[in-house]
PASEBA-1860 file (N, C-alpha, C; in nm, 3 decimals):
! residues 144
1> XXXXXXXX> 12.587/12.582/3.802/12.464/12.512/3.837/12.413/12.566/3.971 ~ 12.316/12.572/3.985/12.208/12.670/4.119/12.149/12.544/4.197 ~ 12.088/12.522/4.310/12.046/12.410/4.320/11.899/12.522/4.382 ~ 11.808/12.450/4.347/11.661/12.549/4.353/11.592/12.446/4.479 ~ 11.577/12.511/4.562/11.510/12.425/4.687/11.353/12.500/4.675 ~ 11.271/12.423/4.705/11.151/12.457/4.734/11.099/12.470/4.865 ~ 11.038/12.570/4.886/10.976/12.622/5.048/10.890/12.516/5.079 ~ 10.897/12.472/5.183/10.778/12.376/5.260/10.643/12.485/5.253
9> XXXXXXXX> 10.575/12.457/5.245/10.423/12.513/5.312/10.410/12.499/5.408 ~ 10.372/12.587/5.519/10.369/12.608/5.681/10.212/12.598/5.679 ~ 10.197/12.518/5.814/10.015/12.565/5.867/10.025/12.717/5.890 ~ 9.923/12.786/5.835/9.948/12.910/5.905/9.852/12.907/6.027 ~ 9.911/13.027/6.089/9.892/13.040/6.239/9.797/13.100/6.276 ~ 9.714/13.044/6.405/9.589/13.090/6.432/9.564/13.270/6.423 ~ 9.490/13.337/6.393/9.514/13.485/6.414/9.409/13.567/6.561 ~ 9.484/13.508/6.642/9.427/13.492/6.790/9.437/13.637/6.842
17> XXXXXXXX> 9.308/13.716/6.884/9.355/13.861/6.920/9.294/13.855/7.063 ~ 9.330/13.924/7.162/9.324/13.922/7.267/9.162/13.889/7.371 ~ 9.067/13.939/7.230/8.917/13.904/7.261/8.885/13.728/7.209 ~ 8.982/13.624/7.164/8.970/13.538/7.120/8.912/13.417/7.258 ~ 8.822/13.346/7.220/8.830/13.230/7.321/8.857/13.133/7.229 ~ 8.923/13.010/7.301/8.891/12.873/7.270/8.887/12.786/7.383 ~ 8.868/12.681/7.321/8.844/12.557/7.378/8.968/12.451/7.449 ~ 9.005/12.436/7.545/9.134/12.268/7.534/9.055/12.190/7.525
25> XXXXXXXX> 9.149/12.167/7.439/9.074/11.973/7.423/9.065/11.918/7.544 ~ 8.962/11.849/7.587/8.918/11.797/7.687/8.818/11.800/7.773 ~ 8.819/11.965/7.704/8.778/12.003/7.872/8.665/12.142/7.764 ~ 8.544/12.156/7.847/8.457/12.258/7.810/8.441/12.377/7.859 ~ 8.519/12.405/7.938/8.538/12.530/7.978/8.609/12.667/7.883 ~ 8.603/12.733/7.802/8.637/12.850/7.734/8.764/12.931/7.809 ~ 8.861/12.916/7.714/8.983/13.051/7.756/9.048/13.068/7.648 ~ 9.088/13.212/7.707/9.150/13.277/7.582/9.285/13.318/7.601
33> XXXXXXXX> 9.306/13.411/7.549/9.516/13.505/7.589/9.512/13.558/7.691 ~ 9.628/13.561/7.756/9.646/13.617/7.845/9.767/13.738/7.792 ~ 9.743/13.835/7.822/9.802/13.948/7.745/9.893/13.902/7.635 ~ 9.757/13.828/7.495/9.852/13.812/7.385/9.918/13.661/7.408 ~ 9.951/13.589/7.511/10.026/13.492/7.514/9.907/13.364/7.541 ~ 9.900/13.233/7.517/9.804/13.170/7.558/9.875/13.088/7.672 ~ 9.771/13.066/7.795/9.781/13.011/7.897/9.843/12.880/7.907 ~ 9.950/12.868/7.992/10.005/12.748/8.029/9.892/12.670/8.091
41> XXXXXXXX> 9.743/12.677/8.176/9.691/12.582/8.194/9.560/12.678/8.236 ~ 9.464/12.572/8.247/9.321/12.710/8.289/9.323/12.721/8.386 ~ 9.409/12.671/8.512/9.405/12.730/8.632/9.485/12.912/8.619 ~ 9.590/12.896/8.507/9.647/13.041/8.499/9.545/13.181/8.383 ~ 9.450/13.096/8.353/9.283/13.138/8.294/9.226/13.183/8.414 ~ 9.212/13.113/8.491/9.079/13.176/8.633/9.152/13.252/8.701 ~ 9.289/13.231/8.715/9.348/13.365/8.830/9.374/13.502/8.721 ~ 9.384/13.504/8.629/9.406/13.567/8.525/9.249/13.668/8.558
49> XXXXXXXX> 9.167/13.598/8.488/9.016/13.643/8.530/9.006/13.715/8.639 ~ 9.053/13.634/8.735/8.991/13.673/8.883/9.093/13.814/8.938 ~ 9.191/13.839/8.860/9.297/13.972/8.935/9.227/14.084/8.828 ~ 9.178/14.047/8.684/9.134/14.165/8.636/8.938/14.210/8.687 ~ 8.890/14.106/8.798/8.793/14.148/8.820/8.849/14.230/8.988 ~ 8.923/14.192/9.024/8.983/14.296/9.118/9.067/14.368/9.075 ~ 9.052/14.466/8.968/9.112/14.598/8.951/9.226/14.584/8.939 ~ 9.326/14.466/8.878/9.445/14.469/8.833/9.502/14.498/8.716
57> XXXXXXXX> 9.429/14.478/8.601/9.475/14.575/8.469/9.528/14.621/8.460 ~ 9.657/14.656/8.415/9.713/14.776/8.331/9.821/14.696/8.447 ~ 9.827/14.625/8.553/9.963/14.608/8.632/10.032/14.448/8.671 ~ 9.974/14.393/8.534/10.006/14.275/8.533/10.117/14.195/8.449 ~ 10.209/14.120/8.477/10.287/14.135/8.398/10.273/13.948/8.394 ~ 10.252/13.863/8.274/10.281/13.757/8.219/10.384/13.678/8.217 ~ 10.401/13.570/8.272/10.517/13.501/8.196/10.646/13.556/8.205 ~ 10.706/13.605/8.259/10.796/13.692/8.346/10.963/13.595/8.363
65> XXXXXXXX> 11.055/13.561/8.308/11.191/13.487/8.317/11.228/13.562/8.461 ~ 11.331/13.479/8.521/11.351/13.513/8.666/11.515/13.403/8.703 ~ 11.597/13.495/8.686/11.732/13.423/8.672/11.759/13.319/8.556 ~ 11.758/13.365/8.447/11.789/13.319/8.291/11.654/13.229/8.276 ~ 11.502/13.277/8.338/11.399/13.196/8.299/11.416/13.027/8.229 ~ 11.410/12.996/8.129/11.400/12.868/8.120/11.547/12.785/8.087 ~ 11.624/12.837/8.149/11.772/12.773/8.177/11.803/12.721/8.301 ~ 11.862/12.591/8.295/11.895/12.567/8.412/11.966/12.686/8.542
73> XXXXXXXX> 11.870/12.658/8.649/11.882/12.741/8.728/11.757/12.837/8.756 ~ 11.727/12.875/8.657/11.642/13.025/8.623/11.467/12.919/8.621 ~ 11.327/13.023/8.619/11.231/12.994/8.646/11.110/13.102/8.579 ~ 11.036/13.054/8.543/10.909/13.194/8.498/10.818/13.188/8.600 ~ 10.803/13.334/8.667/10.720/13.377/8.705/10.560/13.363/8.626 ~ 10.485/13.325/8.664/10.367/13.304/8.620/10.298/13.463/8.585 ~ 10.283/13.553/8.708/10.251/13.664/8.706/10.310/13.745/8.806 ~ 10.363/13.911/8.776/10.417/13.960/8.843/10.315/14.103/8.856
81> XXXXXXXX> 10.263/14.152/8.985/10.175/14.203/9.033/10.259/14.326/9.097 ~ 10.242/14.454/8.971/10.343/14.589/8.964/10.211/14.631/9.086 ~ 10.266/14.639/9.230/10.185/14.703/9.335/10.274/14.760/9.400 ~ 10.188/14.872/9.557/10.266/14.922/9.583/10.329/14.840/9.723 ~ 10.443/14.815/9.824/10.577/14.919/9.793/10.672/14.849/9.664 ~ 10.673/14.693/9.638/10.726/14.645/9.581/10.665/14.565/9.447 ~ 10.668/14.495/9.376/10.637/14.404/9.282/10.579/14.298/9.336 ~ 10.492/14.196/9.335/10.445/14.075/9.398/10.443/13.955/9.312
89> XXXXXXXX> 10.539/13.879/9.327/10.512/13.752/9.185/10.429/13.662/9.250 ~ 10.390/13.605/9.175/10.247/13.520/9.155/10.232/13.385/9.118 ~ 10.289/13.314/9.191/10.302/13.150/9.106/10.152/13.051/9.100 ~ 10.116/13.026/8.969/10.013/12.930/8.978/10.066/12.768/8.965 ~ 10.078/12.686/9.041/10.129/12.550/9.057/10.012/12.499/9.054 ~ 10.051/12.410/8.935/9.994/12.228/8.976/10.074/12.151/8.994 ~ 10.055/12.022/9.049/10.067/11.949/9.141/10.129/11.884/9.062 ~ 10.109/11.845/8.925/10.158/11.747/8.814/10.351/11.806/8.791
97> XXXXXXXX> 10.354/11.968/8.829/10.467/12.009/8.739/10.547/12.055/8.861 ~ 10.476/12.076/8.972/10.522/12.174/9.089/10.567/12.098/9.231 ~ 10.539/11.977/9.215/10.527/11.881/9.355/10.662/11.885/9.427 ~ 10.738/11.908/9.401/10.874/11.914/9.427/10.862/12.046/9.579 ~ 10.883/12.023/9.672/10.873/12.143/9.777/11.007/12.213/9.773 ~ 11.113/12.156/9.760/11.259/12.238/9.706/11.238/12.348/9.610 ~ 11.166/12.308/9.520/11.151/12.400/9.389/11.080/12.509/9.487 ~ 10.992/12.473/9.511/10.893/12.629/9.612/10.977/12.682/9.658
105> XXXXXXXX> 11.072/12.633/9.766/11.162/12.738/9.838/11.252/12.781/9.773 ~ 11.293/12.730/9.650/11.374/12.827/9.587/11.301/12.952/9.478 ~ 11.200/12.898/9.444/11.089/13.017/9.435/11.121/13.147/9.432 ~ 11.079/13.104/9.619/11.089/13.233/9.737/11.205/13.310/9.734 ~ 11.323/13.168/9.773/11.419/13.289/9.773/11.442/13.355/9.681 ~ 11.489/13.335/9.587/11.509/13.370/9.412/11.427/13.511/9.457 ~ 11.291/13.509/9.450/11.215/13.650/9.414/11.289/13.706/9.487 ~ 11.309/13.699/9.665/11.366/13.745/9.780/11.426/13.840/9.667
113> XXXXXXXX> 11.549/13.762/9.679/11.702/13.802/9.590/11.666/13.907/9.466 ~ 11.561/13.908/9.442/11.529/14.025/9.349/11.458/14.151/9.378 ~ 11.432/14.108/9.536/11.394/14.290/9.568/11.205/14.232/9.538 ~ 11.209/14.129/9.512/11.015/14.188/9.479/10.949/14.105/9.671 ~ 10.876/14.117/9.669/10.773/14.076/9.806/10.780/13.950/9.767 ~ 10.773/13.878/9.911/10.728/13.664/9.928/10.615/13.704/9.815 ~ 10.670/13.609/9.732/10.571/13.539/9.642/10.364/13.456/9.687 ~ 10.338/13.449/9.647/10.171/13.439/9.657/10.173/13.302/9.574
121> XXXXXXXX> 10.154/13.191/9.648/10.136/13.073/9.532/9.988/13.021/9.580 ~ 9.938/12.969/9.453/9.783/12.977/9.428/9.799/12.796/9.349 ~ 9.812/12.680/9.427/9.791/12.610/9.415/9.658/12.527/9.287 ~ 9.659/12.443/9.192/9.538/12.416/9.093/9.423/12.360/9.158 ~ 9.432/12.286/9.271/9.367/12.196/9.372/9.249/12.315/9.420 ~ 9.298/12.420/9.456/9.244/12.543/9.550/9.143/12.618/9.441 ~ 9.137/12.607/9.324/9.077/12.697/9.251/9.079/12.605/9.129 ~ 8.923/12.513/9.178/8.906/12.407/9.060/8.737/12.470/8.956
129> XXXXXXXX> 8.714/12.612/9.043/8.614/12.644/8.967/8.659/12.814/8.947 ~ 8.611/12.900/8.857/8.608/13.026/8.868/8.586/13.101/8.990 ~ 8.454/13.070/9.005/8.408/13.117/9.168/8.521/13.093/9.273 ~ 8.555/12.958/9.309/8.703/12.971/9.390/8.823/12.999/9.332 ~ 8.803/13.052/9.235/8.957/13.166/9.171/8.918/13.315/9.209 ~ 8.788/13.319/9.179/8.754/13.477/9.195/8.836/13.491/9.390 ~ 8.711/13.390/9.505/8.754/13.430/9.615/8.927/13.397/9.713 ~ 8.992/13.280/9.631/9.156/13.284/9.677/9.199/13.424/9.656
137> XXXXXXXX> 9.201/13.500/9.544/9.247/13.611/9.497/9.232/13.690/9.557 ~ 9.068/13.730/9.620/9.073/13.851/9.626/9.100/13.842/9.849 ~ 9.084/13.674/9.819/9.163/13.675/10.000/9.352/13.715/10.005 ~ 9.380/13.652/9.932/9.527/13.650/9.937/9.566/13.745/9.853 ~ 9.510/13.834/9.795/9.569/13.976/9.704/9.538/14.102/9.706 ~ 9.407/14.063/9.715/9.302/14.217/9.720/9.274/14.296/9.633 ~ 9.241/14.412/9.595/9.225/14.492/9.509/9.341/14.546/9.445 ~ 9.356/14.554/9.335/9.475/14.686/9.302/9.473/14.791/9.309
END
């Protein structure tokens, strides 16, 4: 005797290509992937925006694990900024997930400990419109 199971039917999955926008619920502002991956929040949409209108392309790296990333202990880099002499990680914090000031300094050190440059954190409070994502960025980063 065989026992015959039947496949569930899956939603299939959005077919989201890198020119895709949508919508969050809530909110009317338009975003899309961020290399392929979709954004943990639209504050990581406007800095996203705002490093490829300062000439960062081609040296941006996403979502980045950083001592066993989402294991206790370990953390994701938001964005890691391949510049020169070293690497520059990039934390976008809100206030809802990030409030903790311990967590920041271990951040820091952590990157320390990996050889890349003090980290660049870009607060959600600081860049509640595009326009102030475009100018944090290009104060605290500059061109690539």
């Amino acid at each position: 005797m065989s026992l015959k199971f039947k496949p569930h039917k899956r939603a299939k999955l959005p077919d989201l290509t890198r020119n895709d926008l949508f919508v969050e619920q809530g909110n009317d502002e338009q975003i899309g992937l961020i290399l392929g991956h979709k954004p943990g929040s639209k504050e990581e949409w406007r800095v996203y925006q705002a490093l490829l209108a300062n000439n960062w392309e081609g040296k941006i790296l996403y979502q980045q694990p950083l001592q066993g990333g989402r294991v206790r202990g370990g953390f994701i880099v938001d964005f890691i900024l391949r510049g020169v002499p070293r690497p520059t990680p990039l934390f976008v914090n809100g206030d809802y997930f990030h409030q903790d000031t311990e967590e920041v300094i271990l951040q820091i050190m952590a990157t320390r400990n990996r050889g890349l440059l003090d980290p660049v954190i870009i607060w959600d409070y600081e860049i509640p419109t595009q326009e102030e994502a475009d100018n944090v960025v290009s104060q605290r980063i500059g061109n690539g």
